[in-house]
C-alpha positions in Angstrom: -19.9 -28.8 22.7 -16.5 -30.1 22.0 -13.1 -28.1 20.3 -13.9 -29.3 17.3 -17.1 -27.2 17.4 -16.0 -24.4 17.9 -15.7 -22.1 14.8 -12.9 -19.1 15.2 -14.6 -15.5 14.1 -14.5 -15.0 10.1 -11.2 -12.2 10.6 -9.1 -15.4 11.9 -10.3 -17.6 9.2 -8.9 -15.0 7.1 -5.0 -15.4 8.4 -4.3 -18.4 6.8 -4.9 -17.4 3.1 -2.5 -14.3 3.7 0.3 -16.2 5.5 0.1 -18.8 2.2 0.8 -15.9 -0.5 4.4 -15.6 0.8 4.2 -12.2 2.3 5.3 -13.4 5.3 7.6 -16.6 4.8 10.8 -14.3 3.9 12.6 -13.9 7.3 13.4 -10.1 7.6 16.4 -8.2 8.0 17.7 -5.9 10.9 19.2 -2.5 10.2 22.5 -4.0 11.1 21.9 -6.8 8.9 21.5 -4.6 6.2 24.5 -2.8 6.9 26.8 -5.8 7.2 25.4 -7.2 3.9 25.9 -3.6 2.2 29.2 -2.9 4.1 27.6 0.2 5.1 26.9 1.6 8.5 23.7 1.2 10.4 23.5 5.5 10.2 24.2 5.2 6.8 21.3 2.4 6.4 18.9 4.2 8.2 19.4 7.5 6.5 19.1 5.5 3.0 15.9 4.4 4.1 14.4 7.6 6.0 14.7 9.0 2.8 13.1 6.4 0.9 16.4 5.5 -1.0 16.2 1.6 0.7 13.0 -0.3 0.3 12.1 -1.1 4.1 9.0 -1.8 6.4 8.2 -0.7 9.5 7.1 -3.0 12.2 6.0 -1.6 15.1 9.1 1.2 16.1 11.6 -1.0 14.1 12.5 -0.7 10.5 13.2 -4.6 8.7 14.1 -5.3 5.1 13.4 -7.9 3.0 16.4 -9.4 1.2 14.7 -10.2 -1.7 14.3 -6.7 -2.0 17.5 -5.5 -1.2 19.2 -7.4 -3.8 16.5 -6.3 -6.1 17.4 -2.2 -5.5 21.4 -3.4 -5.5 20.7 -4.9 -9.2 18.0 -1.9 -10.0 20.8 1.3 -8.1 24.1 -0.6 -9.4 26.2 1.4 -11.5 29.0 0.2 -13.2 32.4 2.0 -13.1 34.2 1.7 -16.5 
C-alpha cells in the first residue's frame, strides 16, 4: 500500500471545502490592533466587546476581530456631528 492509497477519514475531507468559503482567509486582529486602529485603549476595546458593542470571536482564551467587520460596525455605529 503506497501514500497515495491511503484515504484521510471523511471529517478531514471536509476541511478543505470550509477553508475555500473565505471564513478563514481574513487574517485576524489582536485586541491591541483594534485599539490602535480605533485609537481606543485595549480596556476600552475589550469592554466594547464584553458587552457585545464590538463584533469579535473568541479563539481559544483570546478575543480576535475581523477587520472586515470592524469597518463594517465603524460605517453601521458612525454618527455624524453637525
Amino acid at each position: 500500500m503506497n501514500a497515495n492509497s491511503i484515504k484521510p477519514p471523511a471529517s478531514v475531507s471536509k476541511i478543505p471545502a470550509i477553508l475555500g468559503t473565505g471564513l478563514n482567509t481574513e487574517p485576524l486582529l489582536t485586541v491591541e490592533e483594534v485599539a490602535r486602529y480605533l485609537r481606543l485603549q485595549p480596556g476600552t476595546v475589550r469592554g466594547m466587546a464584553r458587552r457585545g458593542g464590538l463584533p469579535v470571536v473568541k479563539v481559544g482564551r483570546r478575543w480576535r476581530f475581523k477587520r472586515s467587520l470592524i469597518e463594517s460596525w465603524l460605517r453601521d455605529n458612525m454618527k455624524v456631528q453637525e
